[in-house]
C-alpha positions in Angstrom: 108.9 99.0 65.3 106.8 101.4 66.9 103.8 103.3 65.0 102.5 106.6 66.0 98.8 106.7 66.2 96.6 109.6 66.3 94.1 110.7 69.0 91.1 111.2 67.1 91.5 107.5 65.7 93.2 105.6 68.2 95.3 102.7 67.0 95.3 104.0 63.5 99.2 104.9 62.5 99.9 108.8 62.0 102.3 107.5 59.0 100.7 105.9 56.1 101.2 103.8 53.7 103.6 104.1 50.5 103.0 102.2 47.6 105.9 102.1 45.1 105.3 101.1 41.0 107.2 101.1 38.0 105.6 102.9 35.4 102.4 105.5 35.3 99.7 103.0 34.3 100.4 101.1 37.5 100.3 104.0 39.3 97.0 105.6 38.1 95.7 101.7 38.3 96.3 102.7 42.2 95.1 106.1 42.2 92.0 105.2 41.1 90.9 103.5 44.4 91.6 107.0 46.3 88.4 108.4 46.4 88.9 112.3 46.9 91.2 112.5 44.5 95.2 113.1 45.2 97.8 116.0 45.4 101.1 116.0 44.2 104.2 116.2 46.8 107.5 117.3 45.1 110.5 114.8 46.2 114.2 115.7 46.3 115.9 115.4 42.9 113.0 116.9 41.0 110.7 113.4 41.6 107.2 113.3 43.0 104.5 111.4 44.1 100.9 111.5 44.6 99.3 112.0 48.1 95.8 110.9 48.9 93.5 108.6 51.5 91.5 105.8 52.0 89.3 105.0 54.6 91.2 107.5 56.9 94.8 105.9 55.9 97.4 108.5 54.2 97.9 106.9 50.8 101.1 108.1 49.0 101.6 106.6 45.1 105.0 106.8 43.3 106.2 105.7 40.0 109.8 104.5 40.4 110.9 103.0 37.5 111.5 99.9 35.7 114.2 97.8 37.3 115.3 96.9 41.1 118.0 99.5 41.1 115.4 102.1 40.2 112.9 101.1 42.5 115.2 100.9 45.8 116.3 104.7 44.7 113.1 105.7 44.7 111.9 104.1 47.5 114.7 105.4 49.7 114.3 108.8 48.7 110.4 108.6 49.9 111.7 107.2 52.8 113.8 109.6 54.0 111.4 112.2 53.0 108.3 111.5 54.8 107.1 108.7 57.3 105.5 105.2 56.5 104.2 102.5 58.3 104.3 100.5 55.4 105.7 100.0 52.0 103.6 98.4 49.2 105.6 97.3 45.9 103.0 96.5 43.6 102.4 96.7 39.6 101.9 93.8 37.0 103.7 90.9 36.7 104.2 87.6 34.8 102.8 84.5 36.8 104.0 80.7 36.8 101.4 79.0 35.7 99.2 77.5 36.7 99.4 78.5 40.2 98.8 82.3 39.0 97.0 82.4 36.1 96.1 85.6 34.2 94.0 88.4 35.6 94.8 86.8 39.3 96.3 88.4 42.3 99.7 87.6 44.5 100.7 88.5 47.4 104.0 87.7 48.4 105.0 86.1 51.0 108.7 86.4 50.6 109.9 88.8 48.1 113.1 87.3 46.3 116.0 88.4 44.5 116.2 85.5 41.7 118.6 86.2 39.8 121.4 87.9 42.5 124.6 85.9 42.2 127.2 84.0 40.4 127.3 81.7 37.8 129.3 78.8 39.1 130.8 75.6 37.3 127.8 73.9 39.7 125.5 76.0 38.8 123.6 79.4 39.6 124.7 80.3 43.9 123.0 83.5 45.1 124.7 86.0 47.3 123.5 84.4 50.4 125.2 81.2 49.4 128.5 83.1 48.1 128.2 85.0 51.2 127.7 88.8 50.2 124.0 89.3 52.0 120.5 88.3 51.2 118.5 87.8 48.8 114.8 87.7 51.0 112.8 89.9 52.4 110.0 88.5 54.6 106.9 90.2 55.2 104.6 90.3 58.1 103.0 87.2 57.9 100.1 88.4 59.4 99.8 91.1 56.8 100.2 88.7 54.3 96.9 86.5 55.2 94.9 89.5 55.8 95.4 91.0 52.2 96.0 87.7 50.5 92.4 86.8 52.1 90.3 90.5 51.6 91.9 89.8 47.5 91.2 86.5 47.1 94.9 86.3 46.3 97.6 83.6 46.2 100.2 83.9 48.7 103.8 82.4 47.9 107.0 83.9 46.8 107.2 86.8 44.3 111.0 86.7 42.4 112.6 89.8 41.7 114.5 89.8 38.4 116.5 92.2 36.3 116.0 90.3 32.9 112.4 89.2 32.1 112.2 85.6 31.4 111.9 84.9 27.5 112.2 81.1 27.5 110.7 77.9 28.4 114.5 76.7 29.7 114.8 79.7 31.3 111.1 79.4 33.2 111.4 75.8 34.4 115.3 76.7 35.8 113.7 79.3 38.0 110.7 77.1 39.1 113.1 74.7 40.1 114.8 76.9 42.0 112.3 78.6 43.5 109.3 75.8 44.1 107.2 78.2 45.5 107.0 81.1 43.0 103.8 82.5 42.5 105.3 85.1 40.2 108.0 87.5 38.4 108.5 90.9 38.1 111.6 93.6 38.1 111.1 96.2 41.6 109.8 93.7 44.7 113.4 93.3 46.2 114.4 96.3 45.5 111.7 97.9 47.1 111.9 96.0 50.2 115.8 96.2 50.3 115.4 100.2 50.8 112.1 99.7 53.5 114.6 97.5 55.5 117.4 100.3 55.6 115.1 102.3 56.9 113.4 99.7 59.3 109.7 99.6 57.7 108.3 96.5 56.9 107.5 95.9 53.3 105.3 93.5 50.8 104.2 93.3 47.1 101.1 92.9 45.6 101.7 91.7 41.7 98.5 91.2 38.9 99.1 88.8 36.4 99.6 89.9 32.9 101.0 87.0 31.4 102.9 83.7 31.8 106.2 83.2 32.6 107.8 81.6 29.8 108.4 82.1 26.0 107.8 86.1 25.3 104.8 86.0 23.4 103.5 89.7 23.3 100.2 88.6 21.4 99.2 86.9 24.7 99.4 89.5 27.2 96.7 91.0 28.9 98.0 93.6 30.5 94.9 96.0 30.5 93.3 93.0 32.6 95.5 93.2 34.9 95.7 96.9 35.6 91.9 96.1 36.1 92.5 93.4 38.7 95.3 96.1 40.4 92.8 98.7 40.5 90.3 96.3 42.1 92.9 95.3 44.6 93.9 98.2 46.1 89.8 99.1 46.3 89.1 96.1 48.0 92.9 96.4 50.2 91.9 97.0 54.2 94.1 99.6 54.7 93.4 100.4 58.1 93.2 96.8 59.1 96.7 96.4 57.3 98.1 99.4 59.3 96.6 97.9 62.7 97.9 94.7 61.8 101.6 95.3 60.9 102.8 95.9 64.6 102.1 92.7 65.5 104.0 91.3 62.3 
């Protein structure tokens, strides 16, 4: 892929960086590491999203919606609106514990469609296996070490699912399947499913809000983890990331 850069800041992409949630709270968890404030930038079908910058780097925030299908419309439409370097899925998530435990950070390092597929008299086969397309998206590794490392974040897979897990049975099935799952939420794949029509590389940054497993609403924190999301994208080196992502 190549990356425009400007003259003024050599090596710096002209396009910036897009960072895709779910819901508002996620997204003003965001906004509030964009220092001079943000604009909003109508989209086509009557959607918008928030422009601002940090250190130099063109920040644009949108609020998706819930869901994979939501978040691949909504990423596409940004897409073909305005040019990215990068696309950032990122929000709150449940976390397998006790490799993510609440209030931490993931990064993933392979965002995954988990729940894709076919039941099967053998069992659960995604649509890689049936043979319908993929079910991963791969980062830039590169990218990946540098944030996972500037958050003091876990790297590892983040699952993409369109039912929340509720159950113990249904929390050890996908760990089982997926041995290096960090995490679960409902956008990642999506996200990076419409970044790779378009040929920009994506990722996903996830705070933990509560464990995967039995739904237990009394145990959520999810106001820590907007805290820890809002501290993320302070402490993200979003020039460094943008440098960084040519070289993959």
């Amino acid at each position: 892929m190549s990356v425009r850069t400007t003259d003024e800041q050599p090596g710096l992409p002209q396009a910036g960086l897009l960072v895709v949630v779910a819901v508002d709270a996620e997204a003003q968890a965001v906004l509030r590491a964009l220092p001079d404030g943000t604009r909003a930038v109508p989209l086509p079908g009557g959607g918008e999203l928030r422009r601002g910058e940090r250190d130099g780097v063109p920040v644009d925030v949108l609020a998706g919606g819930v869901g994979p299908a939501a978040a691949a419309a909504a990423t596409a439409t940004a897409l073909a609106s305005h040019p990215y370097a990068l696309v950032v899925s990122a929000g709150i998530a449940g976390g397998f514990a006790p490799r993510a435990p609440i209030g931490s950070l993931v990064v993933a390092a392979a965002l995954v469609a988990a729940d894709l597929g076919a039941e099967t008299p053998d069992g659960f086969q995604d649509v890689t296996e049936l043979g319908f397309g993929t079910v991963r998206h791969t980062p830039p590794q590169g990218a990946v070490r540098l944030v996972a490392e500037a958050l003091g974040a876990a790297a590892g897979e983040v699952l993409t699912v369109s039912t929340v897990t509720g159950s113990a049975g249904r929390a050890a099935a996908l760990a089982a399947r997926h041995p290096d799952a960090l995490a679960e939420a409902m956008e990642g794949f999506g996200v990076a499913e419409a970044a790779a029509r378009f040929g920009v590389p994506a990722f996903e940054i996830r705070a933990v809000s509560n464990a995967v497993g039995p739904r237990d609403r009394s145990a959520w924190r999810i106001g820590e983890a907007l805290g820890a999301l809002e501290r993320a994208f302070h402490a993200l080196p979003h020039r460094a990331l943008l440098q960084e992502v040519p070289r993959g």
